[in-house]
Residue, then its C-alpha position, 0 to 999 in steps of 0.5 A: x479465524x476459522x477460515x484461515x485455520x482450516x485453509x492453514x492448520x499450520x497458523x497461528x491466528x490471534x483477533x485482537x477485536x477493536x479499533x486501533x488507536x482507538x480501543x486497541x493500543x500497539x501493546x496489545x499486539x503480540x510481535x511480529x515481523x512485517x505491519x501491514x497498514x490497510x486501514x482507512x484512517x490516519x489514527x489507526x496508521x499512526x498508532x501502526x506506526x508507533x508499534x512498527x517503530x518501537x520494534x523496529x518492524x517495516x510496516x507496508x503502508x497502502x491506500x484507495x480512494x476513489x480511482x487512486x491508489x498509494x503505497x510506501x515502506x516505512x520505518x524500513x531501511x531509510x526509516x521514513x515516518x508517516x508524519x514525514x511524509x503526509x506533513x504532520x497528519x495528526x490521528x485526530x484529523x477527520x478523514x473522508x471514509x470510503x462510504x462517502x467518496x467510494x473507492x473502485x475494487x480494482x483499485x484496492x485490488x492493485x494497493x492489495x496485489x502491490x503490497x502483498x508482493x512488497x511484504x514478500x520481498x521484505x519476509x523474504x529479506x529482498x529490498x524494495x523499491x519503495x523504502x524511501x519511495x512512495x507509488x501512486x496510480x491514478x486509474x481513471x488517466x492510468x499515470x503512475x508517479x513513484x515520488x522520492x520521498x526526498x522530494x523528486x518526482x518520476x512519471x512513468x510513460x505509459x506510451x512506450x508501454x502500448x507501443x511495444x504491445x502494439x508491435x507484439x500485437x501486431x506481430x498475431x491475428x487480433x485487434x489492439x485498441x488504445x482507449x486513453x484519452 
């Protein structure tokens, strides 16, 4: 709090100390405009959720595990739930923290980089791509998947990516080297 307010004076900053879902019921979150959902468990999303659906809030849901990554917007425009589409999780499922399975840096930077730039485009009245639509990114194969939520599936090809930085690279005085497998 301190630290926010010295780099913005201008901002209100409120802690609500607790665990959502937890010790800390949606009530007790004043009202705002966007949910921004980085927690690492199902019960604090889904009590995110229930608050984002009662006031009709978008709420821009990211993850990190390991070399993968997802995010989505829900209860935006096409009002998908998270129960919808991660199958009915229930907030009492155990989920594998971080601690144990690890998460690499890079990783949650990218979920933190594309969520941040999706909460943007919603504050800034924009659409975005992924109402209805969850990406996901594995590092390790560097394949992305934007998955309709209505069930088709796009891969992005990262070949022609590397092709057209070839040419460019091609084009200056240094060496390109491809590094997939």
């Amino acid at each position: 709090r301190r630290y926010l307010q010295s780099q913005f004076p201008e901002t209100r900053v409120e802690v609500i100390s607790g665990y959502l879902g937890v010790t800390v019921e949606g009530s007790q979150i004043p009202p705002c405009n966007i949910i921004m959902d980085c927690s690492d468990n199902f019960r604090a999303s889904l009590a995110a959720e229930e608050y984002a659906i009662r006031y009709n809030i978008p709420m821009v849901y990211g993850k990190a595990s390991r070399w993968d990554g997802q995010v989505t917007i829900l209860n935006g425009v096409r009002a998908m739930r998270c129960s919808s589409v991660f199958g009915g999780v229930q907030a009492d499922e155990p989920a594998t923290p971080c601690s144990l399975v690890g998460v690499m840096a890079p990783v949650v930077g990218a979920v933190g980089c594309v969520m941040a730039t999706e909460a943007l485009k919603l504050l800034g009245g924009m659409s975005s791509e992924l109402d209805g639509k969850l990406w996901t990114f594995d590092f390790i194969s560097c394949r992305t998947m934007l998955v309709d939520l209505s069930g088709a599936v796009t891969f992005v090809d990262n070949t022609i990516a590397a092709a057209e930085a070839s040419m460019v690279i091609d084009n200056e005085s240094c060496l390109f080297v491809d590094v997939r497998e």
